[in-house]
C-alpha positions as CSV (number, residue, x, y, z in Angstrom):
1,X,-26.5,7.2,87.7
2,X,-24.4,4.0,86.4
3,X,-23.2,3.5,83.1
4,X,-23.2,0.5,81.6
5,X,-21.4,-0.9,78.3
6,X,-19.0,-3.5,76.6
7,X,-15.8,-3.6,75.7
8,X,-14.7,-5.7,73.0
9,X,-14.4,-9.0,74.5
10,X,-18.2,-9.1,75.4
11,X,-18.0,-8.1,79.2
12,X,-20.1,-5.5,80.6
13,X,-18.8,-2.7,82.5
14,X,-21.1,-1.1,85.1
15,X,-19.9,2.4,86.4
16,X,-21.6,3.9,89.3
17,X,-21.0,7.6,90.4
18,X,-20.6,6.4,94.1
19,X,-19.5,3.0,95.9
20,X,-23.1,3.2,97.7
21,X,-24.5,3.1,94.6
22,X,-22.3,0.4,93.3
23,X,-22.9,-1.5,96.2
24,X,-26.6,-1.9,96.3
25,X,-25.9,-2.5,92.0
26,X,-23.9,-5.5,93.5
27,X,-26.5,-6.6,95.9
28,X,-29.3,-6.8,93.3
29,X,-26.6,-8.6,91.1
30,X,-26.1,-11.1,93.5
31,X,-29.6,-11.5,94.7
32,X,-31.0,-11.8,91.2
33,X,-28.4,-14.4,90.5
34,X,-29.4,-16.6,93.6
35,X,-32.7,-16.6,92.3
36,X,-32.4,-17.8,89.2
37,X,-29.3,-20.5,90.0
38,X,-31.7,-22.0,92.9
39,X,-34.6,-22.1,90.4
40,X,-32.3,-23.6,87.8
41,X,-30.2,-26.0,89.9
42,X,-31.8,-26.0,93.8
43,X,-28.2,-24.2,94.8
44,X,-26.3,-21.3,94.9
45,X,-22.8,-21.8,94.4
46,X,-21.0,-19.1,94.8
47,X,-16.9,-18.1,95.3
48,X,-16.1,-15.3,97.2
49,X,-12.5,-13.5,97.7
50,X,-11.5,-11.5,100.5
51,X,-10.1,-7.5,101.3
52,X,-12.8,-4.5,100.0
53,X,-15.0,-7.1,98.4
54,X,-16.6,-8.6,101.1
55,X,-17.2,-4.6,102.4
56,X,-18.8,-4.1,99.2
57,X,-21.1,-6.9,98.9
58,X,-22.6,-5.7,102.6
59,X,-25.6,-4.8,101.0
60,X,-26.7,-8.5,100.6
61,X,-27.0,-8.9,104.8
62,X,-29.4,-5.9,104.7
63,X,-33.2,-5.8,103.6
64,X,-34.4,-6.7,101.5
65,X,-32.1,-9.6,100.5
66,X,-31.8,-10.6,104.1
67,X,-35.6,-12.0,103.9
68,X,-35.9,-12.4,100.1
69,X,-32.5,-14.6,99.5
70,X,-32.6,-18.1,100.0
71,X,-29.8,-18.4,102.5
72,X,-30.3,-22.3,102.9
73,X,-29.6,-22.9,98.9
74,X,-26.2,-20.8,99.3
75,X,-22.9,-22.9,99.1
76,X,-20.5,-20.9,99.9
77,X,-16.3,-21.2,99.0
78,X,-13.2,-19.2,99.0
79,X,-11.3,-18.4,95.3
80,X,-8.4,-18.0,97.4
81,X,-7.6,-18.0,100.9
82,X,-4.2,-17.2,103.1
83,X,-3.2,-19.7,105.1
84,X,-3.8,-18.6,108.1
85,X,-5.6,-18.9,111.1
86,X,-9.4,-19.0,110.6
87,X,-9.5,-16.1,113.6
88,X,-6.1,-14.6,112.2
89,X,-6.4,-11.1,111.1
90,X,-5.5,-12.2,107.1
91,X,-7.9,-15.1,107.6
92,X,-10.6,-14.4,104.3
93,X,-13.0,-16.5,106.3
94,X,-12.7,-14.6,109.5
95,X,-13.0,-11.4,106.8
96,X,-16.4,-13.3,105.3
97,X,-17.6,-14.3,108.6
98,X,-17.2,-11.1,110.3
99,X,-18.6,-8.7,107.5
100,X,-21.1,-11.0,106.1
101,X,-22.0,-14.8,107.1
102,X,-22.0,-14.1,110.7
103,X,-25.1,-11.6,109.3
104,X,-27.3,-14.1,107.7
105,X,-29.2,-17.5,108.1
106,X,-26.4,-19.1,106.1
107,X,-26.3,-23.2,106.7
108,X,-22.5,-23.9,108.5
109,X,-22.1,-27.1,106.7
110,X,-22.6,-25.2,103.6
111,X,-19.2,-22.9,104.2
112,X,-16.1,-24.5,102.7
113,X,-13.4,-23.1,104.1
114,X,-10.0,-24.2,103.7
115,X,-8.0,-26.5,106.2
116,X,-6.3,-24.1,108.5
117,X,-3.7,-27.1,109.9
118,X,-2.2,-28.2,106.8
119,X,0.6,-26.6,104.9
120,X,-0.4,-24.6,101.8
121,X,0.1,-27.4,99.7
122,X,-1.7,-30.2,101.6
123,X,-4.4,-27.4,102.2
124,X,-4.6,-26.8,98.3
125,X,-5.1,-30.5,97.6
126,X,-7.7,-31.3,100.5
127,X,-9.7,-27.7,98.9
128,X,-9.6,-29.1,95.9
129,X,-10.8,-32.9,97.0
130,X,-13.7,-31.4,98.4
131,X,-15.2,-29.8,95.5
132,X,-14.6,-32.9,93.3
133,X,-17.3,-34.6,95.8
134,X,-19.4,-31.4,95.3
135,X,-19.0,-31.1,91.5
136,X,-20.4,-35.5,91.3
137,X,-23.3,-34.7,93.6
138,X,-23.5,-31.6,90.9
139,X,-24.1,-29.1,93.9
140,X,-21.3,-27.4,92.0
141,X,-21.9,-27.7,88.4
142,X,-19.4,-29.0,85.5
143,X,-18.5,-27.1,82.7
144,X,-19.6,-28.3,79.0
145,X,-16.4,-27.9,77.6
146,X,-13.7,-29.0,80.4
147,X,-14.0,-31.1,83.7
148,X,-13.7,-27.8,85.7
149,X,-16.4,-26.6,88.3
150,X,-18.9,-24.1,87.2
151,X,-19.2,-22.2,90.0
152,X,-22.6,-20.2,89.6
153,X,-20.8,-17.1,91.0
154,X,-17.5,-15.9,91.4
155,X,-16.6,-12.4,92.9
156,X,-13.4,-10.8,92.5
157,X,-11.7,-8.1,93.6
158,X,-8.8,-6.8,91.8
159,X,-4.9,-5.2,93.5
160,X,-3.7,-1.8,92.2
161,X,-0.8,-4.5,90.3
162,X,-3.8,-6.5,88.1
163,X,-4.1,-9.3,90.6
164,X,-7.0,-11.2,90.5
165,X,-7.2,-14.3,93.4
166,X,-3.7,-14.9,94.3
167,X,-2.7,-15.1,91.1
168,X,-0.4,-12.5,90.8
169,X,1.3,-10.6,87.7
170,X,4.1,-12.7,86.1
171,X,3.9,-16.0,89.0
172,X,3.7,-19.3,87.6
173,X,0.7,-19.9,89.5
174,X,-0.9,-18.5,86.4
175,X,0.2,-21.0,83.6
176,X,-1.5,-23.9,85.9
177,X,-4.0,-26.2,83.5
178,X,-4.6,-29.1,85.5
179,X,-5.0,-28.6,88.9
180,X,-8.5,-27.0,90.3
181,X,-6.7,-25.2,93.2
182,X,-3.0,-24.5,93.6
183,X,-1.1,-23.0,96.8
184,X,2.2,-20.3,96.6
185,X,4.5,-19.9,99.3
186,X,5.6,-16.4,98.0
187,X,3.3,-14.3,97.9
188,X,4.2,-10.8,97.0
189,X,2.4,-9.4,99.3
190,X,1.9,-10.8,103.2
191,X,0.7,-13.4,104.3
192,X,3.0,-15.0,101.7
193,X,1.3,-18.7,101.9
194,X,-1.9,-19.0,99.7
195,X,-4.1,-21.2,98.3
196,X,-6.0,-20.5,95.1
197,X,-8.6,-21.4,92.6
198,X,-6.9,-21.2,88.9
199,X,-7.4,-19.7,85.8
200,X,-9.3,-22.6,84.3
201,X,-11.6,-23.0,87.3
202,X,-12.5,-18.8,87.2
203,X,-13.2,-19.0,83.8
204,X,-15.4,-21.9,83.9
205,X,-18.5,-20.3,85.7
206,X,-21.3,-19.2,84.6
207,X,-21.0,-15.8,86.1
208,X,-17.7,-14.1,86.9
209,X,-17.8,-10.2,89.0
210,X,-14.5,-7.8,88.9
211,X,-15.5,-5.5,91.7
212,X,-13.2,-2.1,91.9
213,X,-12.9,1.3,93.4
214,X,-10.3,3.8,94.0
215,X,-8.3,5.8,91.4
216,X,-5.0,3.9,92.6
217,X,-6.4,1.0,90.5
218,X,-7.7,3.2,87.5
219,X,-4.0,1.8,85.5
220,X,-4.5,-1.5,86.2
221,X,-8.6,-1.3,85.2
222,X,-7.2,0.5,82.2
223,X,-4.6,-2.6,81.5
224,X,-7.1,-5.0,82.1
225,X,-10.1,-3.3,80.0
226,X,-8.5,-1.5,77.3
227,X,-7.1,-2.8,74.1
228,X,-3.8,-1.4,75.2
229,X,-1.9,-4.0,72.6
230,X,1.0,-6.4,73.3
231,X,3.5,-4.1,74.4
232,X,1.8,-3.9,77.9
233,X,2.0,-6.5,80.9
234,X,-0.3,-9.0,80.6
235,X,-2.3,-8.4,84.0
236,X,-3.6,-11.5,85.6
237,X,-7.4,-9.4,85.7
238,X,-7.1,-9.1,82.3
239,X,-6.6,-13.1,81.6
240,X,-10.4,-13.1,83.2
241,X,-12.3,-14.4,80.6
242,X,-15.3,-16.8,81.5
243,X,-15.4,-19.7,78.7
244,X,-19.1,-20.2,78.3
245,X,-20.4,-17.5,81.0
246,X,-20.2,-13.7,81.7
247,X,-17.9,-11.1,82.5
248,X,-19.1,-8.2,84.7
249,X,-16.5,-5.2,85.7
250,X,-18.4,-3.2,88.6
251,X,-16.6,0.3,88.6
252,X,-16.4,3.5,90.6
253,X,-16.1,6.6,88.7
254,X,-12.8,7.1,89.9
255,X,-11.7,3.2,89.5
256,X,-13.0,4.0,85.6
257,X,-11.0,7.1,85.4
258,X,-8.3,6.2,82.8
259,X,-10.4,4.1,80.5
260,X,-10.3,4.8,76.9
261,X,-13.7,4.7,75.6
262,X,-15.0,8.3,76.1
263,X,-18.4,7.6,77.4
264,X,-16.6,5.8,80.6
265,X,-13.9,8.0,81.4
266,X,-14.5,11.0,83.6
């Protein structure tokens, strides 16, 4: 059985007793949103991120999405990427492809991935070209109240340290206004050149997912979640906060564990 709620800010945390369950939560999720955005807009543009994510939205490849889900309205893009390879190991595409796009009737020209010759700068810029022709052709919407995409999607996983993208805890990656997508070359953790989507551009959609499981993440869901007060870190998950759209936290039980409210915790 899940449990759903919302903490203060207005997001909605859904807490599922197993990741099977949370996974076919997600699949319905994403299925239901695909609907409506093709409906609304004749596309689907959605952001993915790489590691346990793209595991956890496996669902979606499997009936009955896989013949109900309008694969050919899907526009698909990376909220960060490694620069990499696109058949490296670290590759979030080759991660994507493997686990999910290689799976269904996807259109290729519709799968924006990132230039895999350039340097993480030059890679950043071209990324970020791209989806300024996408967002005047409006196959990417434009938020009301900024210039930034609105992204009808965007699915995130979250690191045991609150990191969200590659935006990590204390990097000045995260104070970036103007630019769509930034690069670091120092990563903490390996590969350490990136390419990312910023805080404005994640909080500009219409629809922004937080998926976690595992206990060794219950702190930093607890950071991000709770009203822990200004003597904490600031955790980049917890700067996730969509302007004009809405916040879902998909939880394990274990994932949930150290939340305050009562009715989440174990």
């Amino acid at each position: 059985m899940a449990l759903s709620g919302g903490p203060k800010d207005g997001a909605e945390l859904r807490i599922h007793d197993s990741v099977d369950e949370l996974a076919t939560d997600l699949a319905d999720y994403i299925a239901e949103l695909s609907e409506v955005s093709v409906k609304e807009r004749g596309f689907f543009a959605i952001a993915i991120s790489g590691g346990s994510l793209i595991s956890l939205m496996g669902k979606i490849c499997e009936a009955p999405y896989n013949k109900t889900v309008d694969w050919a309205k899907w526009y698909i893009f990376w909220v960060d990427e490694r620069v990499v390879a696109k058949n490296h190991a670290d590759s979030n595409y080759k991660l994507a492809k493997d686990g999910l796009l290689s799976k269904v009737p996807v259109v290729p020209g519709h799968v924006y991935s990132i230039n895999d010759s350039m340097s993480a700068e030059e890679a950043a810029n071209e990324y970020e070209f791209v989806l300024r022709q996408l967002v005047k052709t409006r196959t990417v919407g434009v938020s009301e109240s900024s210039d930034c995409p609105k992204f009808d999607l965007i699915l995130l996983g979250m690191g045991p340290d609150g990191h969200i993208a590659s935006l990590f805890p204390n990097h000045t990656a995260l104070d970036e206004k103007d630019e769509w997508v930034t690069f670091i070359t120092d990563s903490p953790k390996p590969p350490p050149e990136r390419i990312t989507f910023t805080l404005p551009v994640i909080n500009s959609a219409s629809n922004v997912a937080v998926v976690v499981t595992g206990g060794n993440k219950a702190d930093a869901v607890h950071l991000a979640i709770d009203d822990v007060g200004p003597d904490h870190p600031l955790l980049p998950a917890r700067m996730v906060c969509p302007t004009n759209g809405k916040l879902v936290w998909f939880l394990d039980r274990p994932a949930a564990s150290k939340l305050e409210a009562s009715e989440f915790a174990e």
